[in-house]
TORKE-957127 format. One line per field, with one value per residue (C-alpha): residue in one letter; chain; x, y, z. Coordinates in Angstrom, 3 decimals. Each point is the difference from the previous one (the first is absolute). Last residue first. Example, Ala and Ser with C-alpha at 12.3 -4.5 7.8 and 13.67 -1.06 7.14 Angstrom:
BEGIN
residuo [S  A]
cadena [A  A]
xx [13.670  -1.370]
yy [-1.060  -3.440]
zz [7.140  0.660]
This chain:
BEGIN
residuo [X  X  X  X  X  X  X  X  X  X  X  X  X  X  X  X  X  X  X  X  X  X  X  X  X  X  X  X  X  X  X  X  X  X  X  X  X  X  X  X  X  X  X  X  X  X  X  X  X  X  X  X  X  X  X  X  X  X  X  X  X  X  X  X  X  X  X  X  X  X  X  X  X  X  X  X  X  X  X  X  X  X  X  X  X  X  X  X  X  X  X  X  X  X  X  X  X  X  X  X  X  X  X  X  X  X  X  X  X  X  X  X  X  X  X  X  X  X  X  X  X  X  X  X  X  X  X  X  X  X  X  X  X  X  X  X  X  X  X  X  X  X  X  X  X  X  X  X  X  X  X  X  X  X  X  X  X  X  X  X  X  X  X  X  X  X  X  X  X  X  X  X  X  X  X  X  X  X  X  X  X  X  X  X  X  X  X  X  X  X  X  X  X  X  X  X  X  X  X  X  X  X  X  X  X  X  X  X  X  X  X  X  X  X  X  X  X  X  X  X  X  X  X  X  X  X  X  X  X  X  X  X  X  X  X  X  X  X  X  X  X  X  X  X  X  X  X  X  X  X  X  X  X  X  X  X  X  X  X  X  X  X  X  X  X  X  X  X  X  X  X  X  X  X  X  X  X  X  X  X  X  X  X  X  X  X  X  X  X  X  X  X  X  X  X  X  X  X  X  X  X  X  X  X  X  X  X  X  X  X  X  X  X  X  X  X  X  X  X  X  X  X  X  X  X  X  X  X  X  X  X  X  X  X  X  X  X  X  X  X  X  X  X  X  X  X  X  X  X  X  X  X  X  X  X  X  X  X  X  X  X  X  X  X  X  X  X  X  X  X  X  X  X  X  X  X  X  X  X  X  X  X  X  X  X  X  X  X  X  X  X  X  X  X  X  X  X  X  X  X  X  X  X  X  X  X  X  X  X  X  X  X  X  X  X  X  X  X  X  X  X  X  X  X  X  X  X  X  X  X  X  X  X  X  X  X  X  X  X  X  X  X  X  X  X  X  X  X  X  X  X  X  X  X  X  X  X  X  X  X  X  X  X  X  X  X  X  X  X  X  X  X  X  X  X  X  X  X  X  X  X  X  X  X  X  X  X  X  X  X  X  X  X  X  X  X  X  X  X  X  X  X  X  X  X  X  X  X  X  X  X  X  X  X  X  X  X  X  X  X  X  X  X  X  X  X  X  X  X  X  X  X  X  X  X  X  X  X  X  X  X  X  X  X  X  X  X  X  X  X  X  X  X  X  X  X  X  X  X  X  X]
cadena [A  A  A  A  A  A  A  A  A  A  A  A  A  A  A  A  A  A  A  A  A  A  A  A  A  A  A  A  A  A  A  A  A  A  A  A  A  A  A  A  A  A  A  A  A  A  A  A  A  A  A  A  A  A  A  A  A  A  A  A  A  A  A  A  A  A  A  A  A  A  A  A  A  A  A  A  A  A  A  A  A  A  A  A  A  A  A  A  A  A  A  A  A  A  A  A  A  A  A  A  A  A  A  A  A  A  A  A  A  A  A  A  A  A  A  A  A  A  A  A  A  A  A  A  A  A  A  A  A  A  A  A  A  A  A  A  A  A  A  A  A  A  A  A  A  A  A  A  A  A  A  A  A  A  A  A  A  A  A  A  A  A  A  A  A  A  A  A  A  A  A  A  A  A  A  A  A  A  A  A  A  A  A  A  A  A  A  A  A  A  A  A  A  A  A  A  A  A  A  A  A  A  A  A  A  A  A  A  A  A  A  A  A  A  A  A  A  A  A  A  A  A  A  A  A  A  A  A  A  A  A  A  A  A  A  A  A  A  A  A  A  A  A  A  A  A  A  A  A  A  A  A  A  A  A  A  A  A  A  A  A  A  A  A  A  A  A  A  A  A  A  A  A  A  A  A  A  A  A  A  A  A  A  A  A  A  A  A  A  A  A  A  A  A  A  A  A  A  A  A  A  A  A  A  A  A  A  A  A  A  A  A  A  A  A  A  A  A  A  A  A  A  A  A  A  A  A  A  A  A  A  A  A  A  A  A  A  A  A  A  A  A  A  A  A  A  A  A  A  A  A  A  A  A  A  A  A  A  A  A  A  A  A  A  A  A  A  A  A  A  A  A  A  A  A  A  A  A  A  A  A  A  A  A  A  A  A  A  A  A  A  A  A  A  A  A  A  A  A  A  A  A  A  A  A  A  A  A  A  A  A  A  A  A  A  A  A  A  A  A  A  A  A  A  A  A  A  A  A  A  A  A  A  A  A  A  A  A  A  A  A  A  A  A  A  A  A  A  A  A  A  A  A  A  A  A  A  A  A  A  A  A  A  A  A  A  A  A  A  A  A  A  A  A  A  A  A  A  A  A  A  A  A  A  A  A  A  A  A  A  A  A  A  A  A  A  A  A  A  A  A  A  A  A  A  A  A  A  A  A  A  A  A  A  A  A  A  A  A  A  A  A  A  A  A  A  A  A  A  A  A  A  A  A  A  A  A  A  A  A  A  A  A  A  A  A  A  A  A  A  A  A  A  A  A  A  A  A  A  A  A]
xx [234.162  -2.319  -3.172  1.052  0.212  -3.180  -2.036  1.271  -0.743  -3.748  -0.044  1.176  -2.903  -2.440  0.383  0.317  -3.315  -1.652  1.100  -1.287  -3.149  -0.385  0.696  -3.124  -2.422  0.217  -1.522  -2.536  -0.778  -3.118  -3.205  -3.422  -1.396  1.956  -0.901  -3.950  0.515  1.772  -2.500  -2.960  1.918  0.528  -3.128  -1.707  2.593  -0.990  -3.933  1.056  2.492  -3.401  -2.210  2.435  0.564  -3.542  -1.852  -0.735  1.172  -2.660  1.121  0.494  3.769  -0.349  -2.835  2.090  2.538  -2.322  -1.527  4.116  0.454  -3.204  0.836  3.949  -1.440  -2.553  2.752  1.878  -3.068  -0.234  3.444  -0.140  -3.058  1.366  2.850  -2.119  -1.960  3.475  1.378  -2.944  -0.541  3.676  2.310  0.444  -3.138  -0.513  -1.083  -2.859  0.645  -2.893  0.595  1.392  -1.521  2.957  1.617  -2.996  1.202  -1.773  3.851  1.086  -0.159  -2.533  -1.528  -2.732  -1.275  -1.437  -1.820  -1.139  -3.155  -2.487  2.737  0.820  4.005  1.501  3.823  2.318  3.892  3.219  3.219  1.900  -0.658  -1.940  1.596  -1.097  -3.243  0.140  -1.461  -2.799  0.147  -2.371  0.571  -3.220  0.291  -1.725  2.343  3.353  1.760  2.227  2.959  2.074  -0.922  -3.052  -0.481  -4.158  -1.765  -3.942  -3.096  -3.889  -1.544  -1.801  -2.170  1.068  1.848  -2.657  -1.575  -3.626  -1.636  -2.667  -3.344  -2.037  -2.603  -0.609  -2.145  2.567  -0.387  -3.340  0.932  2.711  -2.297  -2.362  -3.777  -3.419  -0.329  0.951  0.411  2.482  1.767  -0.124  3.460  2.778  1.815  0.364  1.704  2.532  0.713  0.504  2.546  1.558  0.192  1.536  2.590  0.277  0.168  2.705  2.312  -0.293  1.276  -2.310  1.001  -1.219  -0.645  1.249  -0.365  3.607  0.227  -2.271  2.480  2.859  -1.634  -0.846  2.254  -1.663  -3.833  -2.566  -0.146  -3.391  -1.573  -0.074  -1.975  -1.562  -1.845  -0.895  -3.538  1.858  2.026  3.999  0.089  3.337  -0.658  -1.536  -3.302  -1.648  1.474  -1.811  -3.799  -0.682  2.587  -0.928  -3.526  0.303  2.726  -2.886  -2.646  2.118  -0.007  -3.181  -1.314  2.374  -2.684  -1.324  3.519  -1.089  2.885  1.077  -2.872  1.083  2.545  -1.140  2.715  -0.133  2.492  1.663  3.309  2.224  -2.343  -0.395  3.891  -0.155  2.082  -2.495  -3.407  2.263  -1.654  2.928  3.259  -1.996  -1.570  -3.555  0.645  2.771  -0.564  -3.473  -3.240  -1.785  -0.210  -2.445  1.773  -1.291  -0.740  2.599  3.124  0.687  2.443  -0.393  2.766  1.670  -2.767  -0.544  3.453  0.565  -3.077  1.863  3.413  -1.899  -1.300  3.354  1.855  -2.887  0.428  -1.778  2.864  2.367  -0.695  -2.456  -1.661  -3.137  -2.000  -2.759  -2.136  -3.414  -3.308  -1.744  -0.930  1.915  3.332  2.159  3.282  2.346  2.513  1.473  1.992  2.167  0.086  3.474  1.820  4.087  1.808  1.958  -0.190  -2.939  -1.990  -1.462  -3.612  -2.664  -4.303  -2.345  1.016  0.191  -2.673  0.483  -3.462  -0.716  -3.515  -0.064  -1.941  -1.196  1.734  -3.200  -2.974  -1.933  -4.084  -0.540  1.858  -2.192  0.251  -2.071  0.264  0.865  -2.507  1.679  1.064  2.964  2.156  -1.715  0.684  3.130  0.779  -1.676  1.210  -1.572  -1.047  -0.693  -1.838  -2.220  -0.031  -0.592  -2.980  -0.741  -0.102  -1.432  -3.572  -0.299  -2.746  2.828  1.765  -2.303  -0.390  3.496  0.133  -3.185  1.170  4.030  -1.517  0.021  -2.617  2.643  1.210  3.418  1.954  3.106  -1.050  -3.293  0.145  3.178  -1.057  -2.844  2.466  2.325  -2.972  -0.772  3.389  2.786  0.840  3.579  -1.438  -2.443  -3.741  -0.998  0.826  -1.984  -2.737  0.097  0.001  -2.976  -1.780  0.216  -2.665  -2.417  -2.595  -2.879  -0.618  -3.488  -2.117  -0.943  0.447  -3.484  -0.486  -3.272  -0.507  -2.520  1.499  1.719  -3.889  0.324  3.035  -2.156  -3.912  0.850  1.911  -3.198  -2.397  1.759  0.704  -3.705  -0.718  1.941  -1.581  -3.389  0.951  0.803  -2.445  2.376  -0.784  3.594  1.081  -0.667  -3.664  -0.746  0.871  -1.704  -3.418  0.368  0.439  -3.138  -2.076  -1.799  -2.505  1.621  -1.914  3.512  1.139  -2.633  -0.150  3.604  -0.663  -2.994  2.210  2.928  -2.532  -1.221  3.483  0.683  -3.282  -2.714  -0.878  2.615  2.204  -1.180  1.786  3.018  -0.504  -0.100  3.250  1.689  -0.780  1.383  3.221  0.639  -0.423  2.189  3.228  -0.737  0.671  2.812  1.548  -0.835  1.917  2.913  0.686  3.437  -2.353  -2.536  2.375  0.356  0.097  3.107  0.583  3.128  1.414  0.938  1.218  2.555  0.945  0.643  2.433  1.209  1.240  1.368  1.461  2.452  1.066  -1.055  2.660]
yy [-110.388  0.158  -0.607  2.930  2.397  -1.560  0.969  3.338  0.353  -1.079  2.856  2.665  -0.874  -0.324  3.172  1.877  -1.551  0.993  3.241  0.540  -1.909  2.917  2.785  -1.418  -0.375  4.277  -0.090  2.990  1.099  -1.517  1.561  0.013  2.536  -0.822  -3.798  0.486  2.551  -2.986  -2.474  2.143  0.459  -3.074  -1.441  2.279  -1.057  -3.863  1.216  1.244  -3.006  -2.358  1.889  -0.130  -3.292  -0.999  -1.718  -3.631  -1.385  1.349  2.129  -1.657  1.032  3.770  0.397  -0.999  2.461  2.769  -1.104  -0.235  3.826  1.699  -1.645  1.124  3.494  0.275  -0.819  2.920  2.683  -1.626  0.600  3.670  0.816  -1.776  2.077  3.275  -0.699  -0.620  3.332  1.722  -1.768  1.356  -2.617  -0.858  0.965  2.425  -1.422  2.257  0.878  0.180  3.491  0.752  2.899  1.183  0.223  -0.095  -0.409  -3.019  -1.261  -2.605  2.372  0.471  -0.644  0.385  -1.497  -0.032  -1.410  -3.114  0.870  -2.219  -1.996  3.962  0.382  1.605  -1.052  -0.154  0.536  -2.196  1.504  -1.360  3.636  2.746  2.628  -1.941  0.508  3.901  -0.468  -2.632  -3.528  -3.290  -3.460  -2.361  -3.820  0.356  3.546  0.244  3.326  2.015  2.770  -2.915  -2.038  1.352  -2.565  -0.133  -0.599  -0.475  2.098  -0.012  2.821  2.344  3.283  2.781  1.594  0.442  3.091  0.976  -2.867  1.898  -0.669  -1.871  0.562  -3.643  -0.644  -1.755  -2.722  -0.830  -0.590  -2.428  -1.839  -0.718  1.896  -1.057  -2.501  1.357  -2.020  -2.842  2.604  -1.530  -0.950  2.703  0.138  -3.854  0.504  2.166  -1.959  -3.251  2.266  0.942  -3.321  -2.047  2.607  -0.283  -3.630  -0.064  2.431  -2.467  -2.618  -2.357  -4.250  -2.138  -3.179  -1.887  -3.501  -0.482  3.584  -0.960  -2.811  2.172  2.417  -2.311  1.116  3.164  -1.449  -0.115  -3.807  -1.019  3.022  -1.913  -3.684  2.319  1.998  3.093  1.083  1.058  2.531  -1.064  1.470  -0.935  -0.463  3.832  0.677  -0.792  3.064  2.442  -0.420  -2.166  1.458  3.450  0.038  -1.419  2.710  2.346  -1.910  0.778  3.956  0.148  -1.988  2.052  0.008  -3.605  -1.222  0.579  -1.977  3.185  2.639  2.823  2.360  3.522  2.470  4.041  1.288  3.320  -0.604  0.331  -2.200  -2.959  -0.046  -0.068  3.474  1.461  -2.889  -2.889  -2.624  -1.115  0.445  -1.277  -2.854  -0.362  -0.720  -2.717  -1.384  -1.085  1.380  0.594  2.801  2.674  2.962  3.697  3.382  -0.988  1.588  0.468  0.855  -2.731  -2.370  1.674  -0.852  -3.306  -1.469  1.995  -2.517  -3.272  1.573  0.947  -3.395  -1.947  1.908  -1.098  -3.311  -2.313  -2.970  -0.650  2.507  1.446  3.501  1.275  3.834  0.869  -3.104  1.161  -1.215  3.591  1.207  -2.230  0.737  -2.842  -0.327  -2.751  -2.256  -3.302  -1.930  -2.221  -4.212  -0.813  -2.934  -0.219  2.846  1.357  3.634  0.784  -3.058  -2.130  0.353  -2.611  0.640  0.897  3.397  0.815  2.988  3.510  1.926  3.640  2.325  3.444  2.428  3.094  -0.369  0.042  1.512  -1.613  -0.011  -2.530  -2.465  -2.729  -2.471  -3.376  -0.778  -3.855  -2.946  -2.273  -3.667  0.336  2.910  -0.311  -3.687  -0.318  2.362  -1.207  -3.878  -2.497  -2.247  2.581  2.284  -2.165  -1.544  -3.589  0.641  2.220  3.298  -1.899  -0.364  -3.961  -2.155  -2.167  0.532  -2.763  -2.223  -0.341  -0.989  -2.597  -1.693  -0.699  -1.560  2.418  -2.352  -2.347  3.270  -1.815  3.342  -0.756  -3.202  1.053  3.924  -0.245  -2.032  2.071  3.111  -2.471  -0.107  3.836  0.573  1.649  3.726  0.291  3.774  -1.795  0.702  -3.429  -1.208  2.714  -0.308  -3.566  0.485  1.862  -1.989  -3.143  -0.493  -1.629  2.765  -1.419  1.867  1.706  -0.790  2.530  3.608  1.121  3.993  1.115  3.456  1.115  1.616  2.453  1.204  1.396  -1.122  -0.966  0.422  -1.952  -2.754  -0.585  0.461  -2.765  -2.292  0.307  -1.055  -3.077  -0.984  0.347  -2.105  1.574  -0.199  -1.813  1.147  0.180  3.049  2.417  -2.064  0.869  4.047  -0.087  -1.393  2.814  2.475  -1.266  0.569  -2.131  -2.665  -2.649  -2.790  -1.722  3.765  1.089  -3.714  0.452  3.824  -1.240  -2.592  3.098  2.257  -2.721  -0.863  4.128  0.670  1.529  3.424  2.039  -2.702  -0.765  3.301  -1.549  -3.102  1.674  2.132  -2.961  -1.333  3.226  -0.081  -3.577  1.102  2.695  -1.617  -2.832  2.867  1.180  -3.662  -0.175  3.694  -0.680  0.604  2.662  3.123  -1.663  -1.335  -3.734  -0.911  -0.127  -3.655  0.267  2.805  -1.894  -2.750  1.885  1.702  -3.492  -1.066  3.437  -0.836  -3.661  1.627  2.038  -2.810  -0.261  0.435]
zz [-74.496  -2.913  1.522  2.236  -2.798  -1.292  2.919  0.216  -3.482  1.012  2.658  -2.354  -2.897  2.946  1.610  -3.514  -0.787  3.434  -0.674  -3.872  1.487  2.881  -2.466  -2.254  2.706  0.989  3.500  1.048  2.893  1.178  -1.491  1.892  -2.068  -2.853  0.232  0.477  -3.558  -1.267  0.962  -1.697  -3.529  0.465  0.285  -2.738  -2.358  0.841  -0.603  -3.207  -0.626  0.233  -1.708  -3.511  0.493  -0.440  2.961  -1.620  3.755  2.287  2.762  3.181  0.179  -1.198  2.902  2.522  -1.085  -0.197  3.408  1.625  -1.325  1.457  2.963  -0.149  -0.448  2.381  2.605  -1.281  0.260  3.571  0.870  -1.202  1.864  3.489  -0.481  -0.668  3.615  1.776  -1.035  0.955  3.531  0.747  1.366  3.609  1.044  2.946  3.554  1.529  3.465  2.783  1.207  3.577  2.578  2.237  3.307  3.027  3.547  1.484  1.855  -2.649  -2.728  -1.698  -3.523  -1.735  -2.822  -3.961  -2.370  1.192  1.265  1.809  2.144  0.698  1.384  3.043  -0.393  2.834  -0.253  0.223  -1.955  -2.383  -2.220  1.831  -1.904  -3.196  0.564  -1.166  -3.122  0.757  -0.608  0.089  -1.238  0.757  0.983  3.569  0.254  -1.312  0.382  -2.110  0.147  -0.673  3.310  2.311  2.511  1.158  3.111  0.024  0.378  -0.115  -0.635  2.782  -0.533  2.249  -2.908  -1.963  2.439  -0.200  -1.932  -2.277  1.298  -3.650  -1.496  -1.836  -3.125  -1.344  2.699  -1.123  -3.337  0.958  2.306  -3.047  -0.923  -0.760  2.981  3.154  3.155  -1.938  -2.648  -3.265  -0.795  -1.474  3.716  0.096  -3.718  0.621  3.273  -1.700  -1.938  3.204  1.120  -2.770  0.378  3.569  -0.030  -3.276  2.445  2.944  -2.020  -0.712  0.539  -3.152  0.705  -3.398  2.225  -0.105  1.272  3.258  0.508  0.317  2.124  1.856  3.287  -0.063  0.533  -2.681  -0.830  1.652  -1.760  -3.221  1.189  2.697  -2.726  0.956  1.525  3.794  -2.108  -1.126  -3.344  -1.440  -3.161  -0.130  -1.663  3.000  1.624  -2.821  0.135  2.690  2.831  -1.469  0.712  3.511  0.604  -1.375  1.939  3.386  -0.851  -0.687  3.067  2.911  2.542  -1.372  1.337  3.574  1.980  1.819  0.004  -3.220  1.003  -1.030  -0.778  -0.209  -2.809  0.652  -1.839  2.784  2.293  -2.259  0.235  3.499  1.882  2.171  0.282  -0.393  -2.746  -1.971  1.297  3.282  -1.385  -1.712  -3.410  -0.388  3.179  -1.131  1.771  -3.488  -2.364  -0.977  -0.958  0.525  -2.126  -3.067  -0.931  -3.547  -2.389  -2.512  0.263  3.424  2.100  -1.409  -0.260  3.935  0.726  -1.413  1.697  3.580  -0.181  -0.887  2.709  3.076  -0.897  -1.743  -1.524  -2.715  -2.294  -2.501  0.069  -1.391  -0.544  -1.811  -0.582  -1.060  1.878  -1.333  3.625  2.486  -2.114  0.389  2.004  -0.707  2.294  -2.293  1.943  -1.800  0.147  -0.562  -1.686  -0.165  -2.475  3.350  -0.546  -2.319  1.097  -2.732  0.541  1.421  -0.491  2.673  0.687  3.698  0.499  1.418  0.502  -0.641  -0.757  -1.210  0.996  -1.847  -3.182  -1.896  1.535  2.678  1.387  -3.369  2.027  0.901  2.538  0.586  4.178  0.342  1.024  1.679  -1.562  -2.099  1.463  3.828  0.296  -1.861  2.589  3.546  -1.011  -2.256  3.117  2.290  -2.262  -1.085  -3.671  0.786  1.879  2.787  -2.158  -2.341  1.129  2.078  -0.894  -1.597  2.488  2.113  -3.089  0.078  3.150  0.193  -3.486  1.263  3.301  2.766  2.221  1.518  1.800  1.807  0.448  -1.270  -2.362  -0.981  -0.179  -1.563  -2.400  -1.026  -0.411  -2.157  -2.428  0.190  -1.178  2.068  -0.776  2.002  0.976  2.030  -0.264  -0.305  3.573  1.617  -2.559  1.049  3.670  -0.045  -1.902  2.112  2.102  -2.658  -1.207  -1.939  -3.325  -0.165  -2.727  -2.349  1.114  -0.062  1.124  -1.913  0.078  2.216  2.819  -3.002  -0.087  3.802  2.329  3.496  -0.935  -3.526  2.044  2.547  -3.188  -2.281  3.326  0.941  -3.421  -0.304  3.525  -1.237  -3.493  -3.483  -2.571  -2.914  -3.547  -1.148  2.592  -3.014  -0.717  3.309  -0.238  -3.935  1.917  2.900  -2.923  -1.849  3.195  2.011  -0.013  -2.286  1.827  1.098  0.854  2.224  1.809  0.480  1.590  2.426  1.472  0.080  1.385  2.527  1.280  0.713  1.489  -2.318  -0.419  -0.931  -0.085  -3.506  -1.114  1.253  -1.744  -3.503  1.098  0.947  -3.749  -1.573  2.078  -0.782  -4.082  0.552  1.948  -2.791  -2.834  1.984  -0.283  -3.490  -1.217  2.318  3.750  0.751  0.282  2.100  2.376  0.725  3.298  2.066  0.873  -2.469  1.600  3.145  -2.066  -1.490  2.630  1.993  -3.220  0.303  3.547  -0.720  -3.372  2.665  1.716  3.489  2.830]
């Protein structure tokens, strides 16, 4: 079976030997087409009365003795002063009898290239998804199929005659998709026929930079699912996890639906698992269903369907992911990325790699998102996604309780329970104490949860617990006073005393036990306020001499013996 460029190569050359029409032909050639249609005209009216090789005798000798019109004159001079021949100008009226004026146009190609045999196979061997070179085409041709005349010159000048769509960029050698998102033309859309919150649009994407797992602290790439507002390109709803599923999209769009209280008209999504199975998308009990949301799925592999969405998570990836060490996008450094795997961790902290959390990601990310939503807005000018979005009426959600958070066991111990490093408690806890129950928590709202018990029956709402200091602020604010008043003190006290040593020596007396009264007076106010108790010197000689006096009789009594 032919290959399919064999077939438009034979198209193509079909259409080629079509003339010219007069709507394609340019300014000169339909000035020719005029000038040839004026001098057939001349002869014509010859013909009257003469045969047809008399009138065009009798027209030459007309024109070499200037005997005609000034228009005939401007036609020759148009087709650079040549008469044309008998046979030229039973062509020019046989072609303007068959297709009128457009007959006329002048059709040279140049000179025609000489066909060897072997084009066929060429553009058979060219268009191969393995993309071989022209140069190993040639060889080919010579060695497999012993064509002496495909020399490396003869086949590339033959595609390079060729349009694109049989050269290098075809469809066959690029593939159908690459094809049809970089080389088709694409329909432009507009949505001035929308109002805000209308549809939204969704897509999950695999970030391209490595987190520190929550659970087992080695590398992870999270996936980040988001939908976007078609209307005013803002972000109202996200979730991050470990992979698209059909939980993580009913949690980014419960975010959205529960964030601002409204349900949109439809969703345009694609044909992932995540969005189009059965939890999702039946038509009684789907969640798209009990909210009243119609769905488009966009044509699998059609990224352009999704575009705004897409360039946002292109947005992102060069705006905040690159800020990251451990950005691992096709445009990062091997020398760096070469080490991100879990068993280097150790050599990645050598190299002052820093690892993010994924608490430091999402924070990073939702003020990059603060400031996405404050940019220009791409589609219209004068005003930013954020304004946009303000501007939205929005369908109340019917029910909150049929949105969906994510969820995750909990012990209560102490009338308390720990939650991804957060203490929370509620007054009746405590009944549930050593006990295993499930917690329904908001990665976009720490404030609270709820909890369940094991079975989906609801128990109580817990508060995020605030940990009380250990001594009053107040008391701690006037101790930090005090000690600073002190310190100022003993500063004050070492300057005065530097001073007193530096000063010059013919300093009178009288100065001198001035500034040595103003000394102590200040050391012995320092000394009462940080007084020991006090030890009387004098009792504690009077002792130490009665010590000694007895001890040294001692001493003699035994001298003695």
């Amino acid at each position: 079976m032919a290959h399919n460029a064999i077939t438009e190569y034979k198209n193509l050359a079909l259409s080629t030997n079509v003339v010219n029409s007069w709507e394609h032909a340019t300014q000169k050639q339909q000035t020719v087409a005029n000038a040839r249609k004026t001098v057939i005209t001349e002869v014509e009216s010859l013909q009257a009365t003469l045969p047809f090789y008399k009138a065009v005798k009798q027209f030459k000798e007309n024109i070499n003795f200037q005997a005609v019109n000034n228009t005939v004159l401007m036609a020759i001079k148009s087709l650079n002063n040549k008469v044309p021949s008998a046979n030229t100008l039973k062509t020019w009226i046989a072609s303007f009898e068959e297709n009128g004026l457009a007959g006329l146009l002048p059709n040279h190609k140049g000179s025609t290239r000489k066909s060897y045999g072997w084009e066929h196979l060429a553009l058979t061997l060219y268009h191969k998804p393995q993309k071989p070179s022209l140069k190993n085409v040639a060889l080919q041709l010579r060695e497999d199929h012993d064509f002496d005349t495909a020399t490396d010159h003869n086949v590339w000048y033959f595609f390079s005659l060729l349009p694109a769509e049989l050269s290098d960029k075809s469809r066959w050698r690029i593939g159908t998709k690459l094809y049809r998102d970089g080389q088709r033309q694409y329909n432009l859309r507009h949505t001035e026929n929308m109002q805000v919150g209308d549809i939204y649009q969704g897509d999950g994407h695999t970030l391209d930079v490595y987190l520190k797992h929550p659970s087992t602290g080695k590398l992870w790439r999270a996936e980040l699912t988001v939908f976007q507002d078609w209307k005013s390109r803002y972000i109202v709803g996200w979730y991050l996890s470990n992979a698209e599923s059909s939980i993580t999209t009913m949690a980014a769009l419960s975010h959205g639906l529960g964030t601002y209280n409204h349900v949109p008209l439809m969703l345009y999504i694609d044909n992932g698992c995540g969005f189009k199975s059965k939890l999702m998308n039946d038509d009684t009990a789907g969640f798209y269903a009990n909210f009243g949301m119609d769905v488009i799925f966009a044509i699998p592999g059609n990224a352009k369907a999704k575009g705004n969405v897409e360039r946002f998570f292109r947005v992102m990836e060069e705006d905040l992911n690159k800020r990251f060490d451990t950005y691992c996008g096709s445009d990062m450094s091997p020398d760096i990325s070469r080490h991100f795997s879990s068993t280097k961790m150790h050599i990645m902290a050598k190299k002052n790699i820093h690892v993010p959390t994924q608490e430091e990601w999402i924070e990073a990310f939702e003020g990059w998102l603060i400031n996405y939503h404050n940019r220009p807005h791409p589609e219209y000018k004068n005003t930013t996604p954020a304004a946009m979005w303000a501007q939205l009426n929005n369908t109340p959600v019917h029910d909150m309780n049929l949105l969906v958070k994510p969820r995750s066991k909990v012990n209560v111990r102490r009338g308390s329970l720990i939650h991804q490093g957060r203490t929370y408690r509620s007054t009746y806890l405590h009944q549930f104490n050593d006990q295993e129950l499930v917690a329904e928590y908001d990665m976009h709202n720490d404030s609270a949860m709820r909890i369940f018990d094991t079975d989906g029956t609801y128990l109580l709402t817990v508060d995020l617990a605030h940990k009380k200091a250990a001594i009053p602020t107040s008391r701690l604010e006037q101790a930090r006073v005090n000690s600073l008043k002190s310190s100022e003190k003993r500063l004050q006290n070492k300057l005065t005393e530097n001073r007193l040593r530096h000063a010059p020596m013919h300093t009178s007396h009288v100065e001198q036990l001035k500034e040595m009264e103003l000394l102590t007076t200040t050391t012995e106010e320092v000394l009462i306020e940080h007084s020991e108790p006090e030890i009387n010197l004098n009792e504690m000689m009077q002792d130490g001499l009665f010590t000694s006096k007895a001890d040294n009789e001692d001493e003699l009594d035994l001298l003695n013996i």
